[in-house]
N, C-alpha and C positions, 0 to 999 in steps of 0.2 A: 446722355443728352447731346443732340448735335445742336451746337450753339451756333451755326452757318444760318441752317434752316428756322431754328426757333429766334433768334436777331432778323433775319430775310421778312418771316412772317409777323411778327411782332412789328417793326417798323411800317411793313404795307400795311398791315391791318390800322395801326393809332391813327394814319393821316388821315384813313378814310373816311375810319370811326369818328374822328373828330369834326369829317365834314358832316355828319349825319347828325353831330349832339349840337352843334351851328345851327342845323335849320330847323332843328325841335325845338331848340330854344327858343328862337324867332316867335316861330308859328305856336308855341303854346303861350308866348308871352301876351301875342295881339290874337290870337286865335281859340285859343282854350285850349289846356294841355290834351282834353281826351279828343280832339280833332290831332291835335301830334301825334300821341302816341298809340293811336290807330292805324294810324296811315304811315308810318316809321315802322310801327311793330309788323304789320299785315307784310308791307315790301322784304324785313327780312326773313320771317318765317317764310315766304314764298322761296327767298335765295335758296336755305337750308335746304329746303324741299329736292330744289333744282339740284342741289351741291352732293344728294343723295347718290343719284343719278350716274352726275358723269363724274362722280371719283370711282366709282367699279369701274367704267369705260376708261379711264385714265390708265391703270394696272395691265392694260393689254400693250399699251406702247413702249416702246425700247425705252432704256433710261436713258439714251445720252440725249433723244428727242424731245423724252421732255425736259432735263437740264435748259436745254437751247429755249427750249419756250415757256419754260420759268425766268429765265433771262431776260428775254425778250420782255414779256408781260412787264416785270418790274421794272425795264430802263422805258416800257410806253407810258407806267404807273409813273417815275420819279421823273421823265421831264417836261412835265407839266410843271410840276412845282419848280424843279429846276431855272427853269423860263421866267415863273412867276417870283422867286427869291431873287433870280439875277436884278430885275428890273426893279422891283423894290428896295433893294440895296443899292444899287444903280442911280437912283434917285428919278427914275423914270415915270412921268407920271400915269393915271390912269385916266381913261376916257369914261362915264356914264356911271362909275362909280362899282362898287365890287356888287357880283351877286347878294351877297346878303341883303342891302342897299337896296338895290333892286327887289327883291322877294319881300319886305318891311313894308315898299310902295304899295304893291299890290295888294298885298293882305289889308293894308289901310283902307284901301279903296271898298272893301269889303263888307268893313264897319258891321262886323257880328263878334261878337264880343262872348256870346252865350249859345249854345245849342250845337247843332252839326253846324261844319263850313265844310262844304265837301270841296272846293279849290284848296283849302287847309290841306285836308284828309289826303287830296290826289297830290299836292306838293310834297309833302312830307315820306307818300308811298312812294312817287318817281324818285325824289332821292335817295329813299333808302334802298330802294330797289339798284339802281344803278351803282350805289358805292360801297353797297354789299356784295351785288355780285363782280364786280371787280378783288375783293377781299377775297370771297370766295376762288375764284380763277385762281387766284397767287396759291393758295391758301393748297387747294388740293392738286396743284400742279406741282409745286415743291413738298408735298409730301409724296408722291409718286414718282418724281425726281432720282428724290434722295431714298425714298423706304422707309422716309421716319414720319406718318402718318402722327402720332404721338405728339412731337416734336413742332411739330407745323402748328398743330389745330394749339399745342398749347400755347405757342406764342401768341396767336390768334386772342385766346382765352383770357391770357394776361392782360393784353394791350383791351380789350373791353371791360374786363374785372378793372383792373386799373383805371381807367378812364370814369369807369360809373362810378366808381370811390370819390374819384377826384372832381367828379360833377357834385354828388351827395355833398360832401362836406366843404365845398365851396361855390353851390348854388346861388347865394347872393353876390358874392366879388368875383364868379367866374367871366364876365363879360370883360375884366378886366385884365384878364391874365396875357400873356404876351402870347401870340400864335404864332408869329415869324422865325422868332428864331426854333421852335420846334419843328416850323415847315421846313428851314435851313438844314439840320438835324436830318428829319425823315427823309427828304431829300437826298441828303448826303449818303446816306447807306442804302437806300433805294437803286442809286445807281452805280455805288460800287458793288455790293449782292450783285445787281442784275450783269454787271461786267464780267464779275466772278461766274456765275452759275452760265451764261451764256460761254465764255472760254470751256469751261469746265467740257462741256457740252460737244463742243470742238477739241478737244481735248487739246486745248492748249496749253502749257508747260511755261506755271505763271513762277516770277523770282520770289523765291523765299516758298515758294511750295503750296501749303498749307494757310500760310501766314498772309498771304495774299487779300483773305477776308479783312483785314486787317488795316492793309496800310492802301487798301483800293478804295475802299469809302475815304479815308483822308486828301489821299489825291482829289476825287473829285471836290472833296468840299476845300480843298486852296482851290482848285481851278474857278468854283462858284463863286469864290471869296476873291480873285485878283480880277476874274470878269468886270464883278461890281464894282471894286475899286476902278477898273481902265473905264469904266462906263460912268461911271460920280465925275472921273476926270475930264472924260471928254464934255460931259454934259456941263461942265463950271465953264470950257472954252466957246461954250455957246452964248447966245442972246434965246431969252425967255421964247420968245416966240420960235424960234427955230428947232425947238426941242420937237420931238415926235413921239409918242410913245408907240 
């Protein structure tokens, strides 16, 4: 088992996965769940479909190429989140309130309660469509990377087996569960993977060798964690109104 790639894949996969059981939740809760998981299921059998495809075309390119652009994909994947922990810990506020917030509006607006909502249906398939085949990308790019096809998809595997367990058996108190500090988490090894597998790629000659995987996610998540703190601080030296997010 390479636990590089099966940690790499396994952490992009849960973020994304988790944005995808967010808006099913949503949308079956005010929509009807077979409007969710129509339009969730449809967007990622199509990924699969797609993921068919270009993992054969992936196997023709050099490995340090794609190292570099498993790298790359992951540090595009983990700084969004990155951005979005900083300023959440930060104590930054938000403006119009989070997507979710947003997508609970509209579905309201909708007021169908019973039958097809096909805005449900196409919500639920653009989502899954797009943070699947994101998952996807990671997913057969570091198996063609590394050679360990295996290894990739079963991380992949886990962080969905896991996650559907963990939706199943705490379906009623899931809305409660804490998300941040697991975005902080996925984050964190997001972009030390992608630091890792991009050097690699470059073949650069990381300290400690090996081990690298290791204490490069830690680095980043102090860098996310003193960010926040400098950013809590500066924002206490402000007046309410001056804050920006």
């Amino acid at each position: 088992m390479n636990w590089e790639i099966f940690l790499a894949s396994f952490a992009g996969s849960l973020i994304e996965l988790v944005e995808i059981l967010g808006i099913v939740l949503i949308v079956g809760r005010l929509a009807g769940w077979r409007n969710a998981l129509v339009g969730s299921g449809s967007g990622i059998a199509l990924t699969i479909l797609l993921s068919l495809f270009l993992g054969k075309s992936l196997t023709l390119i050099p490995v340090d190429i794609l190292r570099i652009v498993a790298g790359t994909l992951l540090l595009l994947f983990g700084q969004k989140w990155t951005r979005s922990i900083i300023k959440y810990y930060g104590g930054i506020p938000k403006r119009g309130g989070d997507k979710e917030d947003r997508l609970e509006a509209e579905l309201a607006k909708e007021d169908n309660q019973s039958g097809w909502n096909w805005f449900a249906v196409v919500t639920t398939f653009k989502g899954a469509l797009l943070d699947s085949v994101e998952v996807a990308i990671a997913v057969v790019t570091l198996g063609a990377a590394g050679g360990k096809w295996i290894d990739a998809i079963s991380g992949t595997l886990t962080a969905a087996i896991g996650l559907g367990v963990v939706a199943f058996i705490f379906r009623t108190p899931l809305k409660q569960v804490p998300v941040k500090p697991m975005k902080f988490v996925a984050a964190m090894l997001l972009m030390g993977f992608g630091t890792y597998w991009l050097g690699e790629g470059l073949n650069v000659e990381w300290p400690g060798g090996d081990w690298a995987i290791v204490w490069l996610p830690l680095v980043w998540g102090s860098f996310m964690a003193i960010t926040a703190a400098f950013l809590r601080w500066q924002i206490g030296l402000q007046k309410p109104e001056e804050i920006v997010s």
